[in-house]
ROROLO-245966 format. One record per atom (N, C-alpha, C): atom name; residue number from 1; residue in one letter; x, y, z. Coordinates in steps of 0.1 Angstrom, whole numbers, plus 5000, padded with zeros to 4 digits. Layout:
+------+-----+------+------+------+------+
! atom ! seq ! type !   c1 !   c2 !   c3 !
+------+-----+------+------+------+------+
!   CA ! NUM !    A !    X !    Y !    Z !
...
+------+-----+------+------+------+------+
***
This chain:
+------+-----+------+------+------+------+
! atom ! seq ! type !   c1 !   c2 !   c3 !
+------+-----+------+------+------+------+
!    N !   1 !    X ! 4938 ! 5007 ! 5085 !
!   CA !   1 !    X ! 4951 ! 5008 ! 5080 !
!    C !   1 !    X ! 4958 ! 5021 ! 5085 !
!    N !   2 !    X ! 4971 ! 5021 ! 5084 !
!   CA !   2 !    X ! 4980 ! 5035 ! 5094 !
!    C !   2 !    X ! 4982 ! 5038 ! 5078 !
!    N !   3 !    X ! 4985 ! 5053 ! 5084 !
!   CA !   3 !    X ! 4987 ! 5063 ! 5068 !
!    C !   3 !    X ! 5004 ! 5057 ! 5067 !
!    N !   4 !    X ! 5006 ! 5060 ! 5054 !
!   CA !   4 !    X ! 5020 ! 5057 ! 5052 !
!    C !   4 !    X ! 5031 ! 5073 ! 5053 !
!    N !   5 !    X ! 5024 ! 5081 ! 5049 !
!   CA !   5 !    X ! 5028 ! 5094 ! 5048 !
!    C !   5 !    X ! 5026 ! 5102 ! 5037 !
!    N !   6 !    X ! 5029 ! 5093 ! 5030 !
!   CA !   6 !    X ! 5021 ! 5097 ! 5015 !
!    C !   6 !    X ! 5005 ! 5095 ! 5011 !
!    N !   7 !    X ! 5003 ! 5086 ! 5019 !
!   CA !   7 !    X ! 4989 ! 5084 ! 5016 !
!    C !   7 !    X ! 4981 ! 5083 ! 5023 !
!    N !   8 !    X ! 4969 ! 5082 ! 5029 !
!   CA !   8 !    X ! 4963 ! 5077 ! 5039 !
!    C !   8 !    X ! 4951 ! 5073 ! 5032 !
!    N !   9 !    X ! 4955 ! 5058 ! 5037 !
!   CA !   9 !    X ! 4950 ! 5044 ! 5035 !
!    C !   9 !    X ! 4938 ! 5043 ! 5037 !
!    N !  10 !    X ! 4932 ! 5052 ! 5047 !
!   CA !  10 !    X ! 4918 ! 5053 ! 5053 !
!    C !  10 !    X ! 4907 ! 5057 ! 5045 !
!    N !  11 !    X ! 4914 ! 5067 ! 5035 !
!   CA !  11 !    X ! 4905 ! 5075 ! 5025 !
!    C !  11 !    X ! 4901 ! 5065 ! 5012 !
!    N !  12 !    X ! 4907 ! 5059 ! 5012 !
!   CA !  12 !    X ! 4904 ! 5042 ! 4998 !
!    C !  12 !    X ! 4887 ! 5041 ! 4998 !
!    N !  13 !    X ! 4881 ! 5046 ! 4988 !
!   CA !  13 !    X ! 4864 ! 5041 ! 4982 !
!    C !  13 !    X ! 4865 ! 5042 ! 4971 !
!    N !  14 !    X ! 4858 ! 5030 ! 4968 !
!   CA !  14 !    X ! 4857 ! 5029 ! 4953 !
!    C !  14 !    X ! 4840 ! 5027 ! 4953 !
!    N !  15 !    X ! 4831 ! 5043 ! 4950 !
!   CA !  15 !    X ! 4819 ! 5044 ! 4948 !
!    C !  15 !    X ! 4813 ! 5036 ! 4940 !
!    N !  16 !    X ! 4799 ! 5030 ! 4947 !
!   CA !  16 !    X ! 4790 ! 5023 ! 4939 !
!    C !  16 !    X ! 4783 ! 5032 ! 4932 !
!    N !  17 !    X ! 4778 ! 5037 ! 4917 !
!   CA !  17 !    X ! 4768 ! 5043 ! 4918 !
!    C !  17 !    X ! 4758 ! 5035 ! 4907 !
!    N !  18 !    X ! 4746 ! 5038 ! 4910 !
!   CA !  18 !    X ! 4734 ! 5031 ! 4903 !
!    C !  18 !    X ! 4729 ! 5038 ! 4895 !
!    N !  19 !    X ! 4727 ! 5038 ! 4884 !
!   CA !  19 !    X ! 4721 ! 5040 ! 4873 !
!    C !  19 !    X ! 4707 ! 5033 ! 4865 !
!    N !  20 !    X ! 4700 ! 5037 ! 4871 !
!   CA !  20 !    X ! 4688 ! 5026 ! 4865 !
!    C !  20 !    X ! 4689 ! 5011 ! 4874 !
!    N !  21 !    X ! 4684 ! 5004 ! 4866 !
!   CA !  21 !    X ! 4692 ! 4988 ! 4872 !
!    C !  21 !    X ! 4706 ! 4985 ! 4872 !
!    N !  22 !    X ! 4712 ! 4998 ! 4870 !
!   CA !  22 !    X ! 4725 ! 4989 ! 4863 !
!    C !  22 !    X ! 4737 ! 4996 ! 4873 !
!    N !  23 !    X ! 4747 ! 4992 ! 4877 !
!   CA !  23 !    X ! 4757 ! 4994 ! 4890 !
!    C !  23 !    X ! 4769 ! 4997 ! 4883 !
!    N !  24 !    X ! 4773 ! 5010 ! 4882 !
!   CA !  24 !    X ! 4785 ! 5011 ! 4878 !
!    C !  24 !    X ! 4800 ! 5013 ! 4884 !
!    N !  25 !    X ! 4806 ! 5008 ! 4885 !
!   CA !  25 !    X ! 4816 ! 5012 ! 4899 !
!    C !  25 !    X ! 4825 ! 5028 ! 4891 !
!    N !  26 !    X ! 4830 ! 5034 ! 4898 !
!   CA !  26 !    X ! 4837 ! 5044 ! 4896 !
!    C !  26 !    X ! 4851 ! 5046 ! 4905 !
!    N !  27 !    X ! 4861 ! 5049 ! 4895 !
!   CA !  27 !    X ! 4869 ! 5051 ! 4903 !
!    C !  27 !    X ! 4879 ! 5068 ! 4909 !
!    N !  28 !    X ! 4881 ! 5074 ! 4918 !
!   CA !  28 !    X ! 4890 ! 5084 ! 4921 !
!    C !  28 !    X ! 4903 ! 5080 ! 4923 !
!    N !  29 !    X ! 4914 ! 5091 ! 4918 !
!   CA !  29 !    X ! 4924 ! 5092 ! 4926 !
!    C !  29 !    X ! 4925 ! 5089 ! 4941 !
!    N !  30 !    X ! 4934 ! 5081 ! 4942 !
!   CA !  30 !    X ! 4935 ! 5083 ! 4961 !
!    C !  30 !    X ! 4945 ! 5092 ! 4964 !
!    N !  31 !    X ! 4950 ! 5100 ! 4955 !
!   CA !  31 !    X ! 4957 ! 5109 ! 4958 !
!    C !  31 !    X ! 4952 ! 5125 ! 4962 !
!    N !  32 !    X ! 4945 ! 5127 ! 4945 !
!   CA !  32 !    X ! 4944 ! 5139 ! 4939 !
!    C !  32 !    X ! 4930 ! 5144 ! 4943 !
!    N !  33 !    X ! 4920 ! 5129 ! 4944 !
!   CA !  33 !    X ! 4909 ! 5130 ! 4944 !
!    C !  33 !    X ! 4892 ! 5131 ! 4930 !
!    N !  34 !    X ! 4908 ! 5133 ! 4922 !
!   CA !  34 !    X ! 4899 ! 5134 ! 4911 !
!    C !  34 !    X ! 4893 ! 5121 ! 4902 !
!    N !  35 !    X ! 4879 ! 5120 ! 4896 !
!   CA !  35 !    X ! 4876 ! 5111 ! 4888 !
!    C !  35 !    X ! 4878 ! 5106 ! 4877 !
!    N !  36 !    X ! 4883 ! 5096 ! 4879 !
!   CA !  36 !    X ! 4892 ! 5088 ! 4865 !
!    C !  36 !    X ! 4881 ! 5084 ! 4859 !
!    N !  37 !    X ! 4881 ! 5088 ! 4847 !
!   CA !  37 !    X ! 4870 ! 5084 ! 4835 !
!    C !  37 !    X ! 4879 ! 5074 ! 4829 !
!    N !  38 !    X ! 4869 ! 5062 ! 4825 !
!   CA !  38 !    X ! 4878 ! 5049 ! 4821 !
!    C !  38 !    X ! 4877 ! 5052 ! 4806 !
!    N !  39 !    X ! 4869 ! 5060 ! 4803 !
!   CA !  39 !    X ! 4874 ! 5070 ! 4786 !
!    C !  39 !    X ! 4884 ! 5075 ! 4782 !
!    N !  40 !    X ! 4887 ! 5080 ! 4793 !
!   CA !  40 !    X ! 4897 ! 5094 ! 4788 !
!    C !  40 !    X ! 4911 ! 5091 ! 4792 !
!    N !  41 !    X ! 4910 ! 5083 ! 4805 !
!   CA !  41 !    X ! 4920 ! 5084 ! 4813 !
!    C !  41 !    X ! 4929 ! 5072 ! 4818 !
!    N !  42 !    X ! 4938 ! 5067 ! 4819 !
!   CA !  42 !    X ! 4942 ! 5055 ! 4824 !
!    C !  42 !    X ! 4940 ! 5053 ! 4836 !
!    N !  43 !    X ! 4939 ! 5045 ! 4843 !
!   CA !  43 !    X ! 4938 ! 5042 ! 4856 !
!    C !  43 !    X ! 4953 ! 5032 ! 4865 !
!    N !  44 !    X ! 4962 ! 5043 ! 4870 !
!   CA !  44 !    X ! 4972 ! 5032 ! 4874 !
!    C !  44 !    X ! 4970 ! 5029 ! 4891 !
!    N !  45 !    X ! 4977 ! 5013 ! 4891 !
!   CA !  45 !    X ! 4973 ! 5007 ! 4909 !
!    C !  45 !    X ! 4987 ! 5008 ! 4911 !
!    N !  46 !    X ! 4987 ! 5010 ! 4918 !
!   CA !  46 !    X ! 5002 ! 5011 ! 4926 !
!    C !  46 !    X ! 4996 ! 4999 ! 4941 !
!    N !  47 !    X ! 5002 ! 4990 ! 4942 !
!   CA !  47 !    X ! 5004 ! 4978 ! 4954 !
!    C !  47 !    X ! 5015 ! 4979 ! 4963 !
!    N !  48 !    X ! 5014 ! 4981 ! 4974 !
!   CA !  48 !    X ! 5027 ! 4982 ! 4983 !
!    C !  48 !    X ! 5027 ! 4974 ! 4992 !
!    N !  49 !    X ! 5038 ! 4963 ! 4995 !
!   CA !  49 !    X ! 5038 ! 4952 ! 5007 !
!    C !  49 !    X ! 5049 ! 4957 ! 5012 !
!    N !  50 !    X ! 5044 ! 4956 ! 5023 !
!   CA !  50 !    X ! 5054 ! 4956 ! 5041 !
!    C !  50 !    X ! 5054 ! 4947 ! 5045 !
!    N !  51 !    X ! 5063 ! 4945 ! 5049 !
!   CA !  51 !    X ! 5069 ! 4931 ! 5056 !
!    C !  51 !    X ! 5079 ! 4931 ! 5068 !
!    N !  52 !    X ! 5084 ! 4928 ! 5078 !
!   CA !  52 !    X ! 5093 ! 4926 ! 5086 !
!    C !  52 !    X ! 5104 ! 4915 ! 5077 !
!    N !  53 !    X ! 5117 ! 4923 ! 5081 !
!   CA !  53 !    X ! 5121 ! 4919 ! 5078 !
!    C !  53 !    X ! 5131 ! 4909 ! 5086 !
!    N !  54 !    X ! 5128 ! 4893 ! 5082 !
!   CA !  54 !    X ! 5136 ! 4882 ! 5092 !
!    C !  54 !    X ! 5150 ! 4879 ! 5089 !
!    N !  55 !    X ! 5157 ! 4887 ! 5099 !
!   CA !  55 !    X ! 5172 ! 4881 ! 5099 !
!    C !  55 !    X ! 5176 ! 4866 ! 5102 !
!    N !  56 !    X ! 5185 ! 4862 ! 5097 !
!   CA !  56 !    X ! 5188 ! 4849 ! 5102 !
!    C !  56 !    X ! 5191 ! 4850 ! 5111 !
!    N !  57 !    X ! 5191 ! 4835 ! 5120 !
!   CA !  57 !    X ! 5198 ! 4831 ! 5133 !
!    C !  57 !    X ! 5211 ! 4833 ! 5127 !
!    N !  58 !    X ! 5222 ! 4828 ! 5138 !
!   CA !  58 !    X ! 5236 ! 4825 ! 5133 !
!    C !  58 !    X ! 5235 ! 4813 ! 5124 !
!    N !  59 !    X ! 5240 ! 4810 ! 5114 !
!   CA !  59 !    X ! 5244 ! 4800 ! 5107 !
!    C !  59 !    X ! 5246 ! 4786 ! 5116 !
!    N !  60 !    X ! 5241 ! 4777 ! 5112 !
!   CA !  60 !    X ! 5239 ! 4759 ! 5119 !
!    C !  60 !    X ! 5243 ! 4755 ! 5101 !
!    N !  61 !    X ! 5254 ! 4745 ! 5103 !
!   CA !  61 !    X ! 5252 ! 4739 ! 5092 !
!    C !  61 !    X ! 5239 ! 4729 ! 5090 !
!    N !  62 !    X ! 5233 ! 4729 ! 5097 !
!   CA !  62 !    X ! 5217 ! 4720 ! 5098 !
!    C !  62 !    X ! 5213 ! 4730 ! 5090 !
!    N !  63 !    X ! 5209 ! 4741 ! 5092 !
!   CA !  63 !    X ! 5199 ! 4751 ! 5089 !
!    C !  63 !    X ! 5202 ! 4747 ! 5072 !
!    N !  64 !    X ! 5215 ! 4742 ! 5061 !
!   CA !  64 !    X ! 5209 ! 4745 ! 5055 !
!    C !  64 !    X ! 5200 ! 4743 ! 5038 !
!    N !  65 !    X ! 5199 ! 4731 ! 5044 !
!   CA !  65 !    X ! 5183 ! 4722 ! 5044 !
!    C !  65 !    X ! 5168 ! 4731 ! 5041 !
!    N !  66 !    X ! 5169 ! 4741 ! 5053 !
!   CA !  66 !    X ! 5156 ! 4749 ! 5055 !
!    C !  66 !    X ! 5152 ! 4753 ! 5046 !
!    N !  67 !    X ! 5143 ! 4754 ! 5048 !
!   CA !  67 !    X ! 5131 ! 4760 ! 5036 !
!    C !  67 !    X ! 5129 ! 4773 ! 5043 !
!    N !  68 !    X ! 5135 ! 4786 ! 5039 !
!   CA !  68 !    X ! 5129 ! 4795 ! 5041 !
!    C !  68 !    X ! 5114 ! 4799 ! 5038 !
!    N !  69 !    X ! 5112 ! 4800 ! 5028 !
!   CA !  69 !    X ! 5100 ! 4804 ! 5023 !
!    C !  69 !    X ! 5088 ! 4798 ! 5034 !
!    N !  70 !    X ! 5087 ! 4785 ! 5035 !
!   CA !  70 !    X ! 5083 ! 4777 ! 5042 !
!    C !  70 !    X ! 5079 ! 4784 ! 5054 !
!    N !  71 !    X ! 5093 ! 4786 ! 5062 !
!   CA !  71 !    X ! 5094 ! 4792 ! 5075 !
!    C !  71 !    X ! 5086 ! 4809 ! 5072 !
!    N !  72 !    X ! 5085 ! 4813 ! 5063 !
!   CA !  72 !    X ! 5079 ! 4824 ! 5062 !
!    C !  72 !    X ! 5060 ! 4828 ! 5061 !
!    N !  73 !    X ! 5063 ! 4816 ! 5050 !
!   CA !  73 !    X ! 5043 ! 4810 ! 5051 !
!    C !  73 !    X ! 5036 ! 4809 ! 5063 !
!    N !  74 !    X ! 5047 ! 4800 ! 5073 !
!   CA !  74 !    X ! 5041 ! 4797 ! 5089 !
!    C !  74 !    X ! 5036 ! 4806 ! 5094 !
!    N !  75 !    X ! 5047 ! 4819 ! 5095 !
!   CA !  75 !    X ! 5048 ! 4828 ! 5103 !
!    C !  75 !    X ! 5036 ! 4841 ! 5101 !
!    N !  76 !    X ! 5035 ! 4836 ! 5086 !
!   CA !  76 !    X ! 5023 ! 4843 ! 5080 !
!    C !  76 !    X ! 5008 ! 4842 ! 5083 !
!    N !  77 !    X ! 5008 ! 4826 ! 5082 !
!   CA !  77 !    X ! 4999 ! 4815 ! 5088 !
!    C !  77 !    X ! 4993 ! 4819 ! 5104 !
!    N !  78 !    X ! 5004 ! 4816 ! 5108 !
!   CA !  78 !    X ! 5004 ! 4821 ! 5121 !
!    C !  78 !    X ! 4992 ! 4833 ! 5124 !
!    N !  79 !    X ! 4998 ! 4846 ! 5118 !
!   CA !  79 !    X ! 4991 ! 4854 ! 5118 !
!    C !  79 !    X ! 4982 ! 4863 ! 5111 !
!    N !  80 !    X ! 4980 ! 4856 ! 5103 !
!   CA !  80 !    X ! 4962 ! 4849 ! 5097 !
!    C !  80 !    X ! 4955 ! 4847 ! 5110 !
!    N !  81 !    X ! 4957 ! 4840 ! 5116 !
!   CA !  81 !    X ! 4953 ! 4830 ! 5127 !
!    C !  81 !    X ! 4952 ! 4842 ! 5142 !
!    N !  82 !    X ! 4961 ! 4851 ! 5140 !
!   CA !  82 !    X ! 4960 ! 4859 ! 5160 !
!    C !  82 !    X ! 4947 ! 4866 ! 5156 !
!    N !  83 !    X ! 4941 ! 4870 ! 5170 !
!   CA !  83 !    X ! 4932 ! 4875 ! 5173 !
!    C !  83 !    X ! 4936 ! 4896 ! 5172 !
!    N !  84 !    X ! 4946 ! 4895 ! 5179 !
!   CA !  84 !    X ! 4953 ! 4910 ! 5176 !
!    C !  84 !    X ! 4957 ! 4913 ! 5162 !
!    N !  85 !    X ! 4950 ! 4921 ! 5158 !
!   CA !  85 !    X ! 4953 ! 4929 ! 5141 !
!    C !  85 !    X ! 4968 ! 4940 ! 5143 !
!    N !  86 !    X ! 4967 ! 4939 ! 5154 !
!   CA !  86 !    X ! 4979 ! 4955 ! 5156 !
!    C !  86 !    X ! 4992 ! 4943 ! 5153 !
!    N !  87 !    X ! 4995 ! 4933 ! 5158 !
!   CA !  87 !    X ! 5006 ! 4923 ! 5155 !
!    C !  87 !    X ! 5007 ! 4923 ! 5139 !
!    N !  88 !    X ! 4997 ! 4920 ! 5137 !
!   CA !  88 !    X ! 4996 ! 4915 ! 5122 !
!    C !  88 !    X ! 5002 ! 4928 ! 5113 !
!    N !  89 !    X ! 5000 ! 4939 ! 5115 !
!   CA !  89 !    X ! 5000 ! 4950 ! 5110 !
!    C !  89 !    X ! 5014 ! 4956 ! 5112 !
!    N !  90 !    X ! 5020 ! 4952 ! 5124 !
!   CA !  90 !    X ! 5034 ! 4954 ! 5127 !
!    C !  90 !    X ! 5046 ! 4947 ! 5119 !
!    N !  91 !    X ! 5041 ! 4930 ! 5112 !
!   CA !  91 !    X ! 5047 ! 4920 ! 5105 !
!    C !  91 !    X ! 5045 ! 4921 ! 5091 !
!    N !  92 !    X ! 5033 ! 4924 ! 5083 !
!   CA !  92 !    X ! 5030 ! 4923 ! 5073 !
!    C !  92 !    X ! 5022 ! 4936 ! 5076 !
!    N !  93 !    X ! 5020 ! 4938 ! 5058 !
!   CA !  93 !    X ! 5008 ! 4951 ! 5060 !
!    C !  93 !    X ! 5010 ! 4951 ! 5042 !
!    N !  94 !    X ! 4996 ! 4949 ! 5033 !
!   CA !  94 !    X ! 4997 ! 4950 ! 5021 !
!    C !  94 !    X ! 4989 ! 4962 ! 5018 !
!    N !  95 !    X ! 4990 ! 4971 ! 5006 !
!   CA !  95 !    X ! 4984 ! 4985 ! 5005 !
!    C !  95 !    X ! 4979 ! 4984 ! 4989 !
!    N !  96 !    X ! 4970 ! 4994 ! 4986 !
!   CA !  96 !    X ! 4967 ! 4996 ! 4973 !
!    C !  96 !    X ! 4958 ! 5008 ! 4971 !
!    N !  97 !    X ! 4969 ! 5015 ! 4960 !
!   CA !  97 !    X ! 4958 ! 5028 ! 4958 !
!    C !  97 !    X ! 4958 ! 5027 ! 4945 !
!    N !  98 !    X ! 4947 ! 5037 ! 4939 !
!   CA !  98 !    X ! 4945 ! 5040 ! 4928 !
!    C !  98 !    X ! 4953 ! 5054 ! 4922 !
!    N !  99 !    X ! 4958 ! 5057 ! 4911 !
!   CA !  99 !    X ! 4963 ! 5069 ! 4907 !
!    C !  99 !    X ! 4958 ! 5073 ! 4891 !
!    N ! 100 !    X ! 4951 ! 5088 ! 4889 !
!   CA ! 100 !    X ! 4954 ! 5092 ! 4878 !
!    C ! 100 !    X ! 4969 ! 5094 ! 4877 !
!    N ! 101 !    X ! 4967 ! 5098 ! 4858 !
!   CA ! 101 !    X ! 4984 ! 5096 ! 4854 !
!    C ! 101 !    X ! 4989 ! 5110 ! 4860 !
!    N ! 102 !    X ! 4986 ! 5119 ! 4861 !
!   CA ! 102 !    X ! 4994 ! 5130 ! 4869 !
!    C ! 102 !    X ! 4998 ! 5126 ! 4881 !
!    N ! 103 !    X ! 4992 ! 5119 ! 4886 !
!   CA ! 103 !    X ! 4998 ! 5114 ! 4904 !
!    C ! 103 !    X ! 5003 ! 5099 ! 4901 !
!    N ! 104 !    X ! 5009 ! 5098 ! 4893 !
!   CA ! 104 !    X ! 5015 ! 5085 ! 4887 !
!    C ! 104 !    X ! 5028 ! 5089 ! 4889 !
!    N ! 105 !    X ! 5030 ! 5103 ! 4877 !
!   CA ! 105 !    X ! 5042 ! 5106 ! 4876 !
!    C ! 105 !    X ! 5048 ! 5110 ! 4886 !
!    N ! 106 !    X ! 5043 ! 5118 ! 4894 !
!   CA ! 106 !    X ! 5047 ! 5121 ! 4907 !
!    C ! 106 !    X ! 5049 ! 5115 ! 4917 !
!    N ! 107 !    X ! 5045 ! 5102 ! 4916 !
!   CA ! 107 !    X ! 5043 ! 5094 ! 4929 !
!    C ! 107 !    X ! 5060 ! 5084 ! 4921 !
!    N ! 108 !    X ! 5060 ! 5081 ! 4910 !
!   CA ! 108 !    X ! 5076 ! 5076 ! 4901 !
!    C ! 108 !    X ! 5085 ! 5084 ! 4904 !
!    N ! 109 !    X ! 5086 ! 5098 ! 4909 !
!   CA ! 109 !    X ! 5093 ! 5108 ! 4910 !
!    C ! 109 !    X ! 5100 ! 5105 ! 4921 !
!    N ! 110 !    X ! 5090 ! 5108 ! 4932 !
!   CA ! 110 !    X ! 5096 ! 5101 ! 4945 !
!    C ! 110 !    X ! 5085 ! 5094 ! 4952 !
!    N ! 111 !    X ! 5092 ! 5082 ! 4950 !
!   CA ! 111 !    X ! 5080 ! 5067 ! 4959 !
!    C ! 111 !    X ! 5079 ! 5068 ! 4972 !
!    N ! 112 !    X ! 5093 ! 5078 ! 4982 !
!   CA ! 112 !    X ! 5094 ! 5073 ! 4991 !
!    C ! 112 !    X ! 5091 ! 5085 ! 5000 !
!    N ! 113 !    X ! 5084 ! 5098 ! 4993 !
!   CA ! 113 !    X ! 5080 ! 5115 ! 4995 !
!    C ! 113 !    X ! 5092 ! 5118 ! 5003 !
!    N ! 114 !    X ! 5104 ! 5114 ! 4997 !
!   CA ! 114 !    X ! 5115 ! 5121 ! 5004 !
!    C ! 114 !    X ! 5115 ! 5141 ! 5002 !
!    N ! 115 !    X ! 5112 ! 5139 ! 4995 !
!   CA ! 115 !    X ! 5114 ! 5157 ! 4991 !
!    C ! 115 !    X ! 5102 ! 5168 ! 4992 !
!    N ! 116 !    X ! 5090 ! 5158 ! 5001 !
!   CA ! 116 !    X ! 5081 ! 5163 ! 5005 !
!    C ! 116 !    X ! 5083 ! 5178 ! 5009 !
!    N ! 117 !    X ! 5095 ! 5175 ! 5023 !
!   CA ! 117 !    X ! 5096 ! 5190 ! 5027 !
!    C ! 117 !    X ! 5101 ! 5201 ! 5021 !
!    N ! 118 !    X ! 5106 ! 5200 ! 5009 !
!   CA ! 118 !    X ! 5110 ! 5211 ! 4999 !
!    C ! 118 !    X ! 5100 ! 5217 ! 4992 !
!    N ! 119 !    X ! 5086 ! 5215 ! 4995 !
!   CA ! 119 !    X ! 5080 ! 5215 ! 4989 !
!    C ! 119 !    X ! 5065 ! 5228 ! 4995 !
!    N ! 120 !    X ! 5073 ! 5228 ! 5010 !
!   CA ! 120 !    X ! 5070 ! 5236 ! 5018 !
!    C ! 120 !    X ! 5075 ! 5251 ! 5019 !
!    N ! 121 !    X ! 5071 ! 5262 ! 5024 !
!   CA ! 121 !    X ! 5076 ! 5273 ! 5024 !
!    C ! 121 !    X ! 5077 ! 5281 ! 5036 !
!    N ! 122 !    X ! 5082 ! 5270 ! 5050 !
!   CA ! 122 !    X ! 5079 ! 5277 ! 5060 !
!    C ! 122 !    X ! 5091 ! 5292 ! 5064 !
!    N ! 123 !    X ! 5081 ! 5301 ! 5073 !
!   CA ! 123 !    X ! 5090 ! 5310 ! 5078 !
!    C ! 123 !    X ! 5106 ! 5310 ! 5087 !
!    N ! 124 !    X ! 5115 ! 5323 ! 5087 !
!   CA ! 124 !    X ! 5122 ! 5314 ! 5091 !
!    C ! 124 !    X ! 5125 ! 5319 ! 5109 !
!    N ! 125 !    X ! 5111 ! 5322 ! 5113 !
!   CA ! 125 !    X ! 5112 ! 5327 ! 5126 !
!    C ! 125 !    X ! 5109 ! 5314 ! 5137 !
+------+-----+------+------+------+------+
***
């Protein structure tokens, strides 16, 4: 998966660890990094879908009958079906991270890291 800018998609594990016979999954921040204890801590998922967005043709008073949705399943269908992932990933692209509640709030603050670079302190040479 391509990083989105806020995140990078690549770093997503959700450790197995073993305990005896017994398998316990564990989860981190994908932000912060830190271990969410399902004790102490909430665990929030943040889901993100991308999509291309399909303009209409010009208006046909045929068209309007159409089943959009329909025409969108195909196209999806479709590419379920190509051999190239880079296509697929240019049309759709679904995401999922994990956040403790500190990187909750912040991530509610700004979804879209617009004010990332205020956050910086570069020189002004």
């Amino acid at each position: 998966m391509k990083s989105s800018g806020l995140f990078d998609a690549s770093r997503i594990t959700t450790p197995l660890i073993s305990v005896g016979n017994v398998s316990m999954i564990h989860h981190s921040c994908d932000l912060c990094k830190r271990l969410i204890e399902p004790d102490e801590d909430l665990r929030y998922v943040v889901k993100i879908e991308v999509y291309a967005a399909l303009e209409p043709a010009e208006a046909d008073h045929n068209e309007d009958d159409r089943d959009h949705l329909q025409d969108m399943q195909e196209i999806l269908q479709r590419m379920e079906d190509a051999d190239d992932d880079q296509i697929g990933e240019d049309v759709y692209q679904q995401l999922r991270f994990d956040l403790c509640p500190e990187c909750r709030k912040r991530f509610l603050k700004n979804p879209l890291g617009r004010d990332a670079k205020k956050h910086f302190d570069f020189s002004k040479n």
